[in-house]
C-alpha positions as CSV (number, residue, x, y, z in Angstrom):
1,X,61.2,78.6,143.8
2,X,57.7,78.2,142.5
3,X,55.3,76.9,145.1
4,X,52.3,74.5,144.6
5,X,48.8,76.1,145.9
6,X,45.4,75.6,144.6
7,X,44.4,76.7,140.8
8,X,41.3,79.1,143.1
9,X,44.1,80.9,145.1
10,X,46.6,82.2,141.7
11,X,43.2,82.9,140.1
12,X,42.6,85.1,143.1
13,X,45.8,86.8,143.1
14,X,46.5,87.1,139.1
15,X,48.3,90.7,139.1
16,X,50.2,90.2,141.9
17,X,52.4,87.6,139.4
18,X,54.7,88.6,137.1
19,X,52.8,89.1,133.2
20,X,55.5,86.7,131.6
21,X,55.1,83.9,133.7
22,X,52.9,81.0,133.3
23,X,50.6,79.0,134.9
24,X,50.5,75.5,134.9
25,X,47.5,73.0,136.7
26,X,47.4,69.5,137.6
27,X,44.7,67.5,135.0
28,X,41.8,67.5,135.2
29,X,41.7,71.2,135.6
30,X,39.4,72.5,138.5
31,X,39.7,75.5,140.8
32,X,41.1,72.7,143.5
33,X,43.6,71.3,141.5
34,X,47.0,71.7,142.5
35,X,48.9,74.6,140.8
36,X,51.8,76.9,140.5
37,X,53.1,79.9,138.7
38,X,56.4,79.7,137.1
39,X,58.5,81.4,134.5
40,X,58.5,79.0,131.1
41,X,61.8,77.8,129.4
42,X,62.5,80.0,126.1
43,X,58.3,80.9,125.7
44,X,57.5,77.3,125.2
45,X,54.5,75.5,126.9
46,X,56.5,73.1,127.9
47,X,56.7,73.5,132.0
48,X,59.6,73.7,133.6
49,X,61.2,70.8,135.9
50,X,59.5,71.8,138.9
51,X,56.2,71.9,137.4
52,X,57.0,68.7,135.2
53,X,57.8,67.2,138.5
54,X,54.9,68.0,140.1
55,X,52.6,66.7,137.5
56,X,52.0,70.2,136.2
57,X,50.6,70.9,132.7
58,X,50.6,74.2,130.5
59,X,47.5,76.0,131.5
60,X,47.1,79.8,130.6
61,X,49.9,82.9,130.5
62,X,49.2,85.0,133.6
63,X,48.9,88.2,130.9
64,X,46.5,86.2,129.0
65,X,44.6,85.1,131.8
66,X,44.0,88.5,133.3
67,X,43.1,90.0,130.4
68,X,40.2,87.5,129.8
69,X,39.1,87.2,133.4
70,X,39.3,91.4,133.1
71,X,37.2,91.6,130.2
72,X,35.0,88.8,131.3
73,X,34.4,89.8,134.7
74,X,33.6,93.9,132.9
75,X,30.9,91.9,130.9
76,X,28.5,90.8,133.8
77,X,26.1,92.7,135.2
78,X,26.8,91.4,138.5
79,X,30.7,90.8,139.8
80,X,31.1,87.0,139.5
81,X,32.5,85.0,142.5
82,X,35.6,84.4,142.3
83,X,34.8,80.0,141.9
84,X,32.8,81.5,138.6
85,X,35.8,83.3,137.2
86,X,38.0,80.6,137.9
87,X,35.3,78.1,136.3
88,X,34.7,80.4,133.4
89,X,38.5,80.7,133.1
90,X,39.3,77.0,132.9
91,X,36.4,76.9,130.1
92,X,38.6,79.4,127.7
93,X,42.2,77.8,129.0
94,X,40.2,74.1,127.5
95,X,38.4,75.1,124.6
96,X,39.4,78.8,123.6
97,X,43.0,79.5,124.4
């Protein structure tokens, strides 16, 4: 079962999720909202009960979400905290995803 952990922490720990899972964040979305990673039902964005349950929301695929934070992180001069990349990472999930 999916457990419930900070947004901060899964950023933290992206490639040690499964690619095909999904994350999903309690609104509004800030690295200290509540969060959990979680396989979706048939690739929909629609969470799945536990999520739902929690108060959960679609966020950001983990393979989509380490790819940006990847290539994002590769683009800075200077390795980015990781509150930054989980800032900058909300920013895409809201406006560019």
């Amino acid at each position: 079962m999916a457990k419930i952990t900070k947004l901060l922490d899964i950023v933290g720990r992206l490639s040690d999720f499964d690619e095909e899972d999904t994350i999903y964040v309690s609104e509004p979305w800030t690295e200290d909202s509540d969060a959990m990673v979680a396989t979706a039902p048939d690739d929909s964005i629609v969470p799945p009960k536990a999520a739902a349950e929690a108060g959960l929301t679609y966020f950001i695929e983990i393979f989509i979400a380490i790819e940006f934070t990847e290539a994002w992180v590769a683009s800075q001069e200077e390795k980015p905290s990781l509150s930054a990349i989980c800032q900058r990472l909300i920013e895409y999930a809201t406006y560019d995803a």
